[in-house]
N, C-alpha and C positions, 0 to 999 in steps of 0.2 A: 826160129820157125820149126816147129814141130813138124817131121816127115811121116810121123805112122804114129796110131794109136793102137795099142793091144791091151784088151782088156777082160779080166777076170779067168789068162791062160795059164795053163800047170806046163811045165818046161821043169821034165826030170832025165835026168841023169843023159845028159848031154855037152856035145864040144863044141866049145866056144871058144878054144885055143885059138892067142892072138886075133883073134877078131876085131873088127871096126863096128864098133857101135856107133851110130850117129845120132842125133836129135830125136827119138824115138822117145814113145811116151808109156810105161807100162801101168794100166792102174788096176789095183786089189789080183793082180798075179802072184803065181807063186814059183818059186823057182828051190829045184831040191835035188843037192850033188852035180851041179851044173859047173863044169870049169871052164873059168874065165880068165884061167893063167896069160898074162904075157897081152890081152885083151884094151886095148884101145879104147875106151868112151868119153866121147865129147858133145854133152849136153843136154845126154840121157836123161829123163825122170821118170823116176820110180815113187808109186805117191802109195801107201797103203797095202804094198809089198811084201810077201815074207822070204827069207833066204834061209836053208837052212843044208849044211854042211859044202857049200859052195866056195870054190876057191878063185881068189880073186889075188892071186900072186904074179908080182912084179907088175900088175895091170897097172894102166896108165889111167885115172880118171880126171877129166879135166871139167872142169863146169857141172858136174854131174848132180842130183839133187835125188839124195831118199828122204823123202817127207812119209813120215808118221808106219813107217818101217819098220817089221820083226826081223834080226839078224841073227842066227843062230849056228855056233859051232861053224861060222866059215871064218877061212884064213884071208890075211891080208899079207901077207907076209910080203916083204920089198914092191908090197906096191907105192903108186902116188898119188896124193888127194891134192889137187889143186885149185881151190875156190869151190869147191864143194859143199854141199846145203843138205845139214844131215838132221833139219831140226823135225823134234818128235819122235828121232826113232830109237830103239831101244839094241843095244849088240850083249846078246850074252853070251859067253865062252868062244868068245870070239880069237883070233891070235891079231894081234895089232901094232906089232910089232918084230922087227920095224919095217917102218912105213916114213913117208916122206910127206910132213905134208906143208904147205905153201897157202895160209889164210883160209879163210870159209866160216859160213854159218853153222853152227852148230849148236842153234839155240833148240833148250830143251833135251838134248839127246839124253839118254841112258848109258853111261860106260860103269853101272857102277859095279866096283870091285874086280876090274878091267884092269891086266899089265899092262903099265904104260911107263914101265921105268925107263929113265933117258931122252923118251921121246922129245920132240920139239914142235912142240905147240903153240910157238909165239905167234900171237895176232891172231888168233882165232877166236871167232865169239861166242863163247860159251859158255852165255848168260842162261840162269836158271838150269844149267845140265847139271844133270845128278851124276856125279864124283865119289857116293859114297864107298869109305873103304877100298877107291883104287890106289894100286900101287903108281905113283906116280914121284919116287924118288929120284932124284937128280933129272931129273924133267925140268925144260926150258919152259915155261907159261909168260917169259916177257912178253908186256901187251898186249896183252888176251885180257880177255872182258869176262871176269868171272861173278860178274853182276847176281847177288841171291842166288850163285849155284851154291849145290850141296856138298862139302867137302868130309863130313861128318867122318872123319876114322879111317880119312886117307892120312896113305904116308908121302909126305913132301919130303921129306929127309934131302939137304944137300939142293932142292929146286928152285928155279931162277922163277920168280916171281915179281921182280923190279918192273916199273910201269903196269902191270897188271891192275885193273880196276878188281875192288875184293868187295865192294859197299854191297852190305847186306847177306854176305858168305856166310855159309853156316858151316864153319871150321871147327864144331865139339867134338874133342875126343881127336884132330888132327893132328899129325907127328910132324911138327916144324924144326924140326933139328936142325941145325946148320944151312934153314933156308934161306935164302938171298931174298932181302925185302928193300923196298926204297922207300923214305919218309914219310909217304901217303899209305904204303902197303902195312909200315909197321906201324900207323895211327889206327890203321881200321882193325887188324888183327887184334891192339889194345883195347879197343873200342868195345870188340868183341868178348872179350873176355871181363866185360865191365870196368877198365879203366875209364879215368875222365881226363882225357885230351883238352887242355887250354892253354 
């Protein structure tokens, strides 16, 4: 249940230190150098948003939902997404790691060319997200649903990709070095590269 609706407000350069966000709804606001460090939110939406050098460190985000979201130049550094709904929105020079995160929607997002080495991203669904060119070396993706996302010129180097759904991944140009694949992961990756699987 939604407790407030705020809609189309500019909220600059303010503290939000450890604060309690609750079920609040923000749509087409903006928020710019606003710290959210140490910051609590549980089941906040943000639909159409933009953030830009906002720090969102060691915050706790639980249920929280940015749909169709501009993120720009803010940190996440030791925070945690947990079941979180990031689809549509785009993070550029973002820091995002690390970060802890525990499942969520992430269909459609933008990380591309986004550090994300190490991270652990199992089970998250991040079908159709555009991955182009991130670092995503020795990164955990077991069980994650990378359904037609774009991988084009990322580096997997050393990343757990077993159980991971790949059908339809556009992996050209991807650095698979020493990646951990399971019998389905390493029929699609062949698949892709125009092998013929029978």
């Amino acid at each position: 249940m939604i407790e407030e609706h705020v809609e189309a407000a500019t909220f600059r350069d303010e503290d939000w230190y450890a604060e309690e966000v609750g079920a609040r709804r923000y749509t087409g606001c903006t928020f710019r150098d606003v710290d959210l460090t140490e910051a609590r939110l549980r089941g906040t939406v943000f639909e159409s948003c933009r953030f830009d050098g906002c720090r969102f460190n060691a915050a706790e985000l639980d249920a929280v939902a940015l749909v169709g979201c501009d993120v720009n130049g803010t940190s996440f550094f030791g925070a945690t997404l947990a079941g979180c709904k990031l689809s549509g929105s785009t993070f550029s020079r973002c820091t995002l790691r690390p970060v802890t995160v525990r499942g969520g929607l992430w269909l459609g997002v933008s990380l591309r060319g986004a550090h994300l080495s190490g991270q652990d991203l199992s089970r998250v669904d991040l079908r159709e997200a555009d991955l182009a060119e991130a670092r995503l070396d020795g990164a955990v993706l077991a069980g994650a649903d990378l359904s037609r996302a774009v991988l084009r010129g990322a580096d997997l180097t050393g990343a757990d990709l077993r159980g991971a759904v790949l059908t339809g991944a556009d992996l050209r140009d991807s650095v698979l070095r020493g990646t951990r694949l399971d019998l389905a992961g390493a029929v699609a990756v062949a698949e892709h590269l125009g092998a013929v699987v029978d």
